[in-house]
N, CA, C and O atoms as a GROMACS GRO file, in nm:
protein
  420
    1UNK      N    1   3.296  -1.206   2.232
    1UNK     CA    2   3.184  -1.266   2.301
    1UNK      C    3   3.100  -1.160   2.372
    1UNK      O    4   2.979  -1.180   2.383
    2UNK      N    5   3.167  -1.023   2.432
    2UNK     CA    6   3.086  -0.938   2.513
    2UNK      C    7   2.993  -0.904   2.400
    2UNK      O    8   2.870  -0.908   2.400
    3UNK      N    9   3.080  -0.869   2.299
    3UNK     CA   10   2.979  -0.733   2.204
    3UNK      C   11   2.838  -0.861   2.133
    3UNK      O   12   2.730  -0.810   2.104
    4UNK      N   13   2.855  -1.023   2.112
    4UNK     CA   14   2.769  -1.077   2.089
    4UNK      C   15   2.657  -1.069   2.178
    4UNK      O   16   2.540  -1.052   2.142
    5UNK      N   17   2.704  -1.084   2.315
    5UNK     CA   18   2.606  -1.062   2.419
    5UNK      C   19   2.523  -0.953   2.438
    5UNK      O   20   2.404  -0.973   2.458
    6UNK      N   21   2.576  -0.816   2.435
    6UNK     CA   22   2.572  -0.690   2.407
    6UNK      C   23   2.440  -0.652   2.326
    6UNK      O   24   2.336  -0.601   2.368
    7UNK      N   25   2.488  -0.704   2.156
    7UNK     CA   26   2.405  -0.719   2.047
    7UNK      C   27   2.249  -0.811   2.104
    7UNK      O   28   2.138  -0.773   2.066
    8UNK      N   29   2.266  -0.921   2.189
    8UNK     CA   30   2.157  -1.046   2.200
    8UNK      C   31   2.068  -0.885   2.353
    8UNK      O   32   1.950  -0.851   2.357
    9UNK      N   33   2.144  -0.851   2.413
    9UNK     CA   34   2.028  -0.760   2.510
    9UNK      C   35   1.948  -0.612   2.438
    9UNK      O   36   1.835  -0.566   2.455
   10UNK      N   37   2.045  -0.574   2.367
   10UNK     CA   38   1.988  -0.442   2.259
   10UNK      C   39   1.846  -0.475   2.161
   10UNK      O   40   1.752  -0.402   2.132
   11UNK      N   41   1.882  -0.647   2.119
   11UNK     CA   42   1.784  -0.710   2.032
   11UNK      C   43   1.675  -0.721   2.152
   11UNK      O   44   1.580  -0.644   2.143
   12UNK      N   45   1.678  -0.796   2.245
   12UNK     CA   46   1.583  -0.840   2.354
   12UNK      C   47   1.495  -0.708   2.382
   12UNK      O   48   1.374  -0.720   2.400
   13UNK      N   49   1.552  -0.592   2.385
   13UNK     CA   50   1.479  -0.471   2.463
   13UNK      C   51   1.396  -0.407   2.374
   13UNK      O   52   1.312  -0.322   2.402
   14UNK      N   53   1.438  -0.477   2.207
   14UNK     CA   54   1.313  -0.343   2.100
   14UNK      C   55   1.210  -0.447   2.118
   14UNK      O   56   1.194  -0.569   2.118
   15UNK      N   57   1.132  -0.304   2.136
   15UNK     CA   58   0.963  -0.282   2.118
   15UNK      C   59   0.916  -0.325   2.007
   15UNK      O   60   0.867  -0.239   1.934
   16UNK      N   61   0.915  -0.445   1.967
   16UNK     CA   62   0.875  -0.454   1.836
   16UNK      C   63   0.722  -0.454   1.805
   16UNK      O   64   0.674  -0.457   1.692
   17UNK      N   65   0.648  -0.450   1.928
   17UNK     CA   66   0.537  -0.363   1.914
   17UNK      C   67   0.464  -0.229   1.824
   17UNK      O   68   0.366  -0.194   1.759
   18UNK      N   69   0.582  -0.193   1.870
   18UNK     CA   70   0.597   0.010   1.777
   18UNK      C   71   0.562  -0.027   1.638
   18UNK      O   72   0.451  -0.001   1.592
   19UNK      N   73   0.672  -0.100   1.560
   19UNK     CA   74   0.684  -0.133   1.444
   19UNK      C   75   0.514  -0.194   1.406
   19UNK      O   76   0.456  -0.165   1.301
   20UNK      N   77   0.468  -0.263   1.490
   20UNK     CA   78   0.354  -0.324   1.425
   20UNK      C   79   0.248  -0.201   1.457
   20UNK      O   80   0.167  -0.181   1.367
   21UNK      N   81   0.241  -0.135   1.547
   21UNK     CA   82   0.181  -0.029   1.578
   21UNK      C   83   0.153  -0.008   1.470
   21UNK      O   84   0.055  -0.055   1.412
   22UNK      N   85   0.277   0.108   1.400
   22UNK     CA   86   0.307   0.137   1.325
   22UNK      C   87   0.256   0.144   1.164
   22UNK      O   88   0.224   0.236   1.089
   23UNK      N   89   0.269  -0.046   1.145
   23UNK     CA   90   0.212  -0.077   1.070
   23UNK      C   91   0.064  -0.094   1.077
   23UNK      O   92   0.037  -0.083   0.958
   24UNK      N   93  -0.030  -0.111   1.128
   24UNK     CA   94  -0.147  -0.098   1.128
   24UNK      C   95  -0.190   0.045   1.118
   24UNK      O   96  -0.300   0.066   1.067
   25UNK      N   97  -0.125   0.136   1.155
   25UNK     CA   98  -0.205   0.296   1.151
   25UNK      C   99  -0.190   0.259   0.990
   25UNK      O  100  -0.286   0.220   0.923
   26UNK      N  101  -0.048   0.277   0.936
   26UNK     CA  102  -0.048   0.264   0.809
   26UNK      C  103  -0.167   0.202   0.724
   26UNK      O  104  -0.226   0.261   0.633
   27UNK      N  105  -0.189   0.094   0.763
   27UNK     CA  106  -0.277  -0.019   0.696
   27UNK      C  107  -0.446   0.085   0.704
   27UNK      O  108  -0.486   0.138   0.601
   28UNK      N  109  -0.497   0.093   0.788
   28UNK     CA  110  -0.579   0.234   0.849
   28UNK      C  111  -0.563   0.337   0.757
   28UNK      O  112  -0.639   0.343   0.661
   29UNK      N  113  -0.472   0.422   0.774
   29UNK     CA  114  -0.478   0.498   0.692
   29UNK      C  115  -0.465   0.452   0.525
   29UNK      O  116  -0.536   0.500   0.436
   30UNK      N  117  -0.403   0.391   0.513
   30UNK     CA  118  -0.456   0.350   0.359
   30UNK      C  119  -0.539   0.274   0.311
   30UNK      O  120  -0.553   0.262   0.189
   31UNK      N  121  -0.593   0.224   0.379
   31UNK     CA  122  -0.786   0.188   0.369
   31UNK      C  123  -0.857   0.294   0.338
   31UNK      O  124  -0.935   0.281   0.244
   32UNK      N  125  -0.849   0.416   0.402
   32UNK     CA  126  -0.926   0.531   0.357
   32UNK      C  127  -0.891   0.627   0.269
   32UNK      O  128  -0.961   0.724   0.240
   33UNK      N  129  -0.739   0.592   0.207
   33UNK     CA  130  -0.682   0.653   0.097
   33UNK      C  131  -0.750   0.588  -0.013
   33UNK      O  132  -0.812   0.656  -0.095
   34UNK      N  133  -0.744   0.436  -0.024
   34UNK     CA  134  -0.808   0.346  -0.106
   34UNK      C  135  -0.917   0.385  -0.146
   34UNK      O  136  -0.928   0.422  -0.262
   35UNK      N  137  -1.013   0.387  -0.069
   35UNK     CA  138  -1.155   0.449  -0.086
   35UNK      C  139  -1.172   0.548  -0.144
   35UNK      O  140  -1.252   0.551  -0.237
   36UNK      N  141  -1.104   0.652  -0.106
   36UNK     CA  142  -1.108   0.759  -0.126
   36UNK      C  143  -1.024   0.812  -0.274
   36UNK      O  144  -1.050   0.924  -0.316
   37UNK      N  145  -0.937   0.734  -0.338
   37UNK     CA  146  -0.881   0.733  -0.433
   37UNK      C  147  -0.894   0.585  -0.577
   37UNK      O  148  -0.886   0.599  -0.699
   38UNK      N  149  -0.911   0.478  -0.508
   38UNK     CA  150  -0.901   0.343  -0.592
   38UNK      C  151  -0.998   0.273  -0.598
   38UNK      O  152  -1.015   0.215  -0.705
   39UNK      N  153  -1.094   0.253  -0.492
   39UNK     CA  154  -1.204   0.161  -0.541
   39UNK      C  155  -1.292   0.207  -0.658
   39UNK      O  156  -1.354   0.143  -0.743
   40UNK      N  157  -1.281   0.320  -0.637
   40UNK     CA  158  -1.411   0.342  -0.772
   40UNK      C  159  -1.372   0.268  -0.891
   40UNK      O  160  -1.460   0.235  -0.970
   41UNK      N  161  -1.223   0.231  -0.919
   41UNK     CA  162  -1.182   0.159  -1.032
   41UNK      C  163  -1.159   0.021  -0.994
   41UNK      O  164  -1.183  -0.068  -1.077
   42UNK      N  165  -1.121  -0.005  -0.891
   42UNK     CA  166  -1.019  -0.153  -0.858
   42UNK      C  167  -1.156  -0.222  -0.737
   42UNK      O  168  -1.174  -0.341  -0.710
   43UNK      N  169  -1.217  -0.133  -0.697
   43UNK     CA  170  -1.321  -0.203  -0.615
   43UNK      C  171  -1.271  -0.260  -0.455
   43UNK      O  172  -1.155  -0.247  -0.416
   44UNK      N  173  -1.343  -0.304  -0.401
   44UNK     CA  174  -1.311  -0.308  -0.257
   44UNK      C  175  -1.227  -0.417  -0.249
   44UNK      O  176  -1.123  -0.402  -0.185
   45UNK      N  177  -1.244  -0.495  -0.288
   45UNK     CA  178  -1.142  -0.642  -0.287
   45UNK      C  179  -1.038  -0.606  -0.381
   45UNK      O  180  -0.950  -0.691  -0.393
   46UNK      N  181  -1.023  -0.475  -0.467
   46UNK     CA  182  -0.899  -0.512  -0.566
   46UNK      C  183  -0.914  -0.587  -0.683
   46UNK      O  184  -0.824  -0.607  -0.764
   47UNK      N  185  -1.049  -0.634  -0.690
   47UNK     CA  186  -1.064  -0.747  -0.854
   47UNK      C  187  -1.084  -0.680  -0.945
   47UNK      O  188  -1.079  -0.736  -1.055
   48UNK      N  189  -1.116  -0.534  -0.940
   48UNK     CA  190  -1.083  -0.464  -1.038
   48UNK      C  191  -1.269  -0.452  -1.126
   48UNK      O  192  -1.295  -0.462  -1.246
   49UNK      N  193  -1.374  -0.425  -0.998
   49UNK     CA  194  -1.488  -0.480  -1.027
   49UNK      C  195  -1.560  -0.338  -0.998
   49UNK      O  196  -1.680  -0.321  -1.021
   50UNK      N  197  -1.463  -0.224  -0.939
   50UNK     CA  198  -1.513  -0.036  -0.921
   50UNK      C  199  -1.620  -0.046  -0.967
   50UNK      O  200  -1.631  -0.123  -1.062
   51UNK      N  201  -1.732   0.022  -0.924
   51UNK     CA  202  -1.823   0.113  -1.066
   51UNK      C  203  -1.813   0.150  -1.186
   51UNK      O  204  -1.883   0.126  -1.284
   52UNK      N  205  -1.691   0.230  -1.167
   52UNK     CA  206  -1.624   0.334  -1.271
   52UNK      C  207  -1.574   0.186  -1.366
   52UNK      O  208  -1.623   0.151  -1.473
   53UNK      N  209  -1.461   0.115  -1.288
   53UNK     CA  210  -1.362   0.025  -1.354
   53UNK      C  211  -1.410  -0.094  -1.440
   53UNK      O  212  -1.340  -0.158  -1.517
   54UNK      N  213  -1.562  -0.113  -1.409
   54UNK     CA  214  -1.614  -0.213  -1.497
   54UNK      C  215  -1.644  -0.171  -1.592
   54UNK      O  216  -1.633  -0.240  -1.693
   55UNK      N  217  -1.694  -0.042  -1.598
   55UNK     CA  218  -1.737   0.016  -1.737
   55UNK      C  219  -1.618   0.053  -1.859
   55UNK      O  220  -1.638   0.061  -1.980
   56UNK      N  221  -1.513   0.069  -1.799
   56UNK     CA  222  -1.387   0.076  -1.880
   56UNK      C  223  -1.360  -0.027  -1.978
   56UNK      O  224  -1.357  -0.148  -1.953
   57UNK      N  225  -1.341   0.025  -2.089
   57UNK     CA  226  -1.333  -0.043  -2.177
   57UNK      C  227  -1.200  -0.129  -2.169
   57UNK      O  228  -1.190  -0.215  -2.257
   58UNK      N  229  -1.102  -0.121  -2.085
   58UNK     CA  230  -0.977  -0.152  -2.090
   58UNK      C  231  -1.029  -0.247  -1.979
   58UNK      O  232  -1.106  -0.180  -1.910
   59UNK      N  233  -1.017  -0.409  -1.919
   59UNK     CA  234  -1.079  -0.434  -1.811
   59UNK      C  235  -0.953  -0.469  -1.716
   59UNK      O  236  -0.849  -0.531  -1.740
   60UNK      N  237  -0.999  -0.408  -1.598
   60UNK     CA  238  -0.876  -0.405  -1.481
   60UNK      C  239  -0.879  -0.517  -1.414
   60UNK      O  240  -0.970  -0.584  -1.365
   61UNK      N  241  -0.709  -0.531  -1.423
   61UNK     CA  242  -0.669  -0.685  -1.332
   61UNK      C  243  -0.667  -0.644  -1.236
   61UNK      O  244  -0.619  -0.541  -1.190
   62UNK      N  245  -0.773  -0.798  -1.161
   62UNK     CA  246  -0.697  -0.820  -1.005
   62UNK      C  247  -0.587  -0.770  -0.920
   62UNK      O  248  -0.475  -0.754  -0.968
   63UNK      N  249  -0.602  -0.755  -0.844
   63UNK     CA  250  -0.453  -0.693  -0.808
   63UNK      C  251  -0.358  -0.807  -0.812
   63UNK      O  252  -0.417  -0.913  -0.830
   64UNK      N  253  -0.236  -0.818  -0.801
   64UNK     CA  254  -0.183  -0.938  -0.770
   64UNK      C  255  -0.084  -0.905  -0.672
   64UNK      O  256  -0.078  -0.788  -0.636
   65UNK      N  257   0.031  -1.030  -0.601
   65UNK     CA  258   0.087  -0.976  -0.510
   65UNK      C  259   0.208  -0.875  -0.592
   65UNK      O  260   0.246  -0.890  -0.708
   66UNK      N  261   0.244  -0.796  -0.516
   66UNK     CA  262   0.328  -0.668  -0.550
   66UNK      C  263   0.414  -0.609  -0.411
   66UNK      O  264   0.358  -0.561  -0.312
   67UNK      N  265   0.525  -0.622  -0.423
   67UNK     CA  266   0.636  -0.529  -0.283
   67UNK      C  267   0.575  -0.394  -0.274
   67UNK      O  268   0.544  -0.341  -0.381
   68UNK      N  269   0.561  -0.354  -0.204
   68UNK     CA  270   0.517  -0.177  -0.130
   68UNK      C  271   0.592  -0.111  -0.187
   68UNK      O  272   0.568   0.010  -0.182
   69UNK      N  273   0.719  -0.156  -0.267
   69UNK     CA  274   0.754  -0.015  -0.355
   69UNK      C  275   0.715  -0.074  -0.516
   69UNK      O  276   0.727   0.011  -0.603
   70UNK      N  277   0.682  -0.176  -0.550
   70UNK     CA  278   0.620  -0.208  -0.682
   70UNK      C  279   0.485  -0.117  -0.719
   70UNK      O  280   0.449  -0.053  -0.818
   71UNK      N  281   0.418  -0.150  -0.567
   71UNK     CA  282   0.280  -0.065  -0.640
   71UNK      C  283   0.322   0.079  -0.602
   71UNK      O  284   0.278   0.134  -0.703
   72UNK      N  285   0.375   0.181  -0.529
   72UNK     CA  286   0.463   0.273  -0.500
   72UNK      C  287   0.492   0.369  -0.604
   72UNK      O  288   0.466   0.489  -0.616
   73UNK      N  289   0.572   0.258  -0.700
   73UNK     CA  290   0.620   0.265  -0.864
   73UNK      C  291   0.520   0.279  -0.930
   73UNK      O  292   0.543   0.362  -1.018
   74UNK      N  293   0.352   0.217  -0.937
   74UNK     CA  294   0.274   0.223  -1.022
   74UNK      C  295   0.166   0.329  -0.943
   74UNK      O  296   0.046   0.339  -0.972
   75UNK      N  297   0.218   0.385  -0.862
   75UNK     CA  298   0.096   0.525  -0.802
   75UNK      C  299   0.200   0.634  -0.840
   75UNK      O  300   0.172   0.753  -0.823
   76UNK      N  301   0.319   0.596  -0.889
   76UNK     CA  302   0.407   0.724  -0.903
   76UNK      C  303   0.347   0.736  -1.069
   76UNK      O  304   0.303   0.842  -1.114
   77UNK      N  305   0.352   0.647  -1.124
   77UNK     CA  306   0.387   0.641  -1.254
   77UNK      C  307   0.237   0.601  -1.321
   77UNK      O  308   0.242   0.576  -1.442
   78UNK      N  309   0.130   0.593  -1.270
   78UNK     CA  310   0.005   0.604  -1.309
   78UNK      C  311  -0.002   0.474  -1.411
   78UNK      O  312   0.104   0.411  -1.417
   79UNK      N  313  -0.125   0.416  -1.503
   79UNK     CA  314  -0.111   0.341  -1.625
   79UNK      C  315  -0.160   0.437  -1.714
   79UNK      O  316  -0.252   0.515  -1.694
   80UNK      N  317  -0.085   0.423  -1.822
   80UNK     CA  318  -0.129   0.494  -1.983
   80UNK      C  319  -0.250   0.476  -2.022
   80UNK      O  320  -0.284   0.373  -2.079
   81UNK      N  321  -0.338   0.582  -1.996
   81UNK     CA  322  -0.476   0.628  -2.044
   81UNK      C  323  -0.552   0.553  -1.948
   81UNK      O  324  -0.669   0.570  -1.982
   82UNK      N  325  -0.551   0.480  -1.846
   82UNK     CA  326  -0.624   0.407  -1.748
   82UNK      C  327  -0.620   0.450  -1.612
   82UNK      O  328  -0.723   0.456  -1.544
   83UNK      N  329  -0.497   0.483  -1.564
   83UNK     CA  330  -0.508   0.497  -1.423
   83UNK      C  331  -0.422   0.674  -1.383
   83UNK      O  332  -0.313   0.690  -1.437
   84UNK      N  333  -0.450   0.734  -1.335
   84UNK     CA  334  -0.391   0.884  -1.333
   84UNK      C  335  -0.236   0.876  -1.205
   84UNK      O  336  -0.208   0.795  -1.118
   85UNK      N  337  -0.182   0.978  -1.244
   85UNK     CA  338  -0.022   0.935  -1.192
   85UNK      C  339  -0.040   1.040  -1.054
   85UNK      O  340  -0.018   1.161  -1.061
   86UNK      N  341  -0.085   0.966  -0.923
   86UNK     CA  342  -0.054   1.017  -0.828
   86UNK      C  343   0.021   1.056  -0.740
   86UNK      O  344  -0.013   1.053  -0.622
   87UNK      N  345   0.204   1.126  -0.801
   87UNK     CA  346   0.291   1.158  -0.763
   87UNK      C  347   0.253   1.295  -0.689
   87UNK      O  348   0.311   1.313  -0.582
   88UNK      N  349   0.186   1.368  -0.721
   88UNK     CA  350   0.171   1.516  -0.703
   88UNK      C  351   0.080   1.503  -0.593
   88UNK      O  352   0.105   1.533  -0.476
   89UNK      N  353  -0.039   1.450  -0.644
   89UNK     CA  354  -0.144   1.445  -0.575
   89UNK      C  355  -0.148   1.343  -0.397
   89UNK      O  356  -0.230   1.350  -0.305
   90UNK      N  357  -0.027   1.260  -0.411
   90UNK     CA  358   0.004   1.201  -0.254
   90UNK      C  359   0.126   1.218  -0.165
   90UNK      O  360   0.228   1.261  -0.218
   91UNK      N  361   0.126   1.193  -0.056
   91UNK     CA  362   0.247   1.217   0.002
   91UNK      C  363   0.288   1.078  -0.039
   91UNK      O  364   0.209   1.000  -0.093
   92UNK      N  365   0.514   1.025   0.009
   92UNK     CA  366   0.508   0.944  -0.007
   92UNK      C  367   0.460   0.844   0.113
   92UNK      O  368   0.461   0.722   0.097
   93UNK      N  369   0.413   0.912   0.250
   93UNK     CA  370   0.364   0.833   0.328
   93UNK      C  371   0.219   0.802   0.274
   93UNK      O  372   0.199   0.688   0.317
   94UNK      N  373   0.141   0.830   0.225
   94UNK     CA  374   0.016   0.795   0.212
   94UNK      C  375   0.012   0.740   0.066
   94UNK      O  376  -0.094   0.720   0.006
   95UNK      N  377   0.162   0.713   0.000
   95UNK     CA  378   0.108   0.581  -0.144
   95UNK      C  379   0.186   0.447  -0.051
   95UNK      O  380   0.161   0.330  -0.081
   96UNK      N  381   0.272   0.481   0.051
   96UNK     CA  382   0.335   0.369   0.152
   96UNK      C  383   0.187   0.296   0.246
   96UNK      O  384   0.188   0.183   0.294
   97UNK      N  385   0.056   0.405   0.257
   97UNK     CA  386   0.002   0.354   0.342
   97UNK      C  387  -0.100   0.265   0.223
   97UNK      O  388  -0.128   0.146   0.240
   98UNK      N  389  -0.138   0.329   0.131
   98UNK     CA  390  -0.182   0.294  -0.028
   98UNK      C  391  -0.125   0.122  -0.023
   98UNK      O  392  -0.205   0.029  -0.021
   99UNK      N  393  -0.011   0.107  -0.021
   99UNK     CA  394   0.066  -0.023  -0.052
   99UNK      C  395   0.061  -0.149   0.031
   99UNK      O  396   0.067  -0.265  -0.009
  100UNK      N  397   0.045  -0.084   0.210
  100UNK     CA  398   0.039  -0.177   0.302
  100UNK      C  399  -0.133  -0.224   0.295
  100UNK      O  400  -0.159  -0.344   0.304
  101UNK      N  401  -0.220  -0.147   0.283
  101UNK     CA  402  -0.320  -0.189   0.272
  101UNK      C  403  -0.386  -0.242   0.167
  101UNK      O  404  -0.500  -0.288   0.181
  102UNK      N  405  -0.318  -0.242   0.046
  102UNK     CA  406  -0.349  -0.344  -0.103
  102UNK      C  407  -0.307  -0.459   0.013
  102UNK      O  408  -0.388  -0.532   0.071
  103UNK      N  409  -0.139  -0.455   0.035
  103UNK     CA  410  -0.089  -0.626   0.046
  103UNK      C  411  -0.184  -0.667   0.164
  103UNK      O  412  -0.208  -0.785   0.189
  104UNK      N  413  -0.229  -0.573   0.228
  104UNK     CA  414  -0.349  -0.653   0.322
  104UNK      C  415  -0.431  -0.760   0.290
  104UNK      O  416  -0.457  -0.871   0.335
  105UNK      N  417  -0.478  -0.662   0.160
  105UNK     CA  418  -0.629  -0.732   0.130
  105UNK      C  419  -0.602  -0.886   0.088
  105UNK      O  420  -0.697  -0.960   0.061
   0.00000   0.00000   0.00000
């Protein structure tokens, strides 16, 4: 019974503030990764309506919903002849911030 009690004041005292903090810089910063890397193809909403991305002969889906390491997986691993594989080119905090700000939109 102590250590339940114990466990219920340790839970009571986090900041779960931080965490959302947290998550919004993220969200922030990958808004301007986005821009700066994806809309020209996927466009500001993600419908896949870019400049670049409409003219592609291949036509890009919507985004749909996806876990933060699904799309993670598809910035590691690029699409074949459509989308370029930004393993090299990102940290993994900034395809994590990439991910929170898709599931934003």
């Amino acid at each position: 019974m102590k250590a339940l009690k114990l466990i219920f004041i340790l839970f009571m005292t986090i900041d779960f503030n931080v965490y959302a903090d947290k998550n919004e810089q993220l969200v922030t910063q990958g808004k301007g990764l986005y821009n700066q890397h994806c809309v020209m193809c996927h466009g500001a909403s993600g419908a896949g309506d870019g400049p670049v991305g409409s003219n592609l002969s291949k036509k890009i889906q919507p985004f749909k919903k996806y876990s933060d390491k699904q799309i993670i997986d598809i910035l590691n691993g690029g699409k074949k002849d459509v989308m370029p594989d930004y393993r090299a080119t990102l940290t993994a905090e900034q395809k994590e911030a990439i991910a929170k700000y898709i599931n934003s939109l």
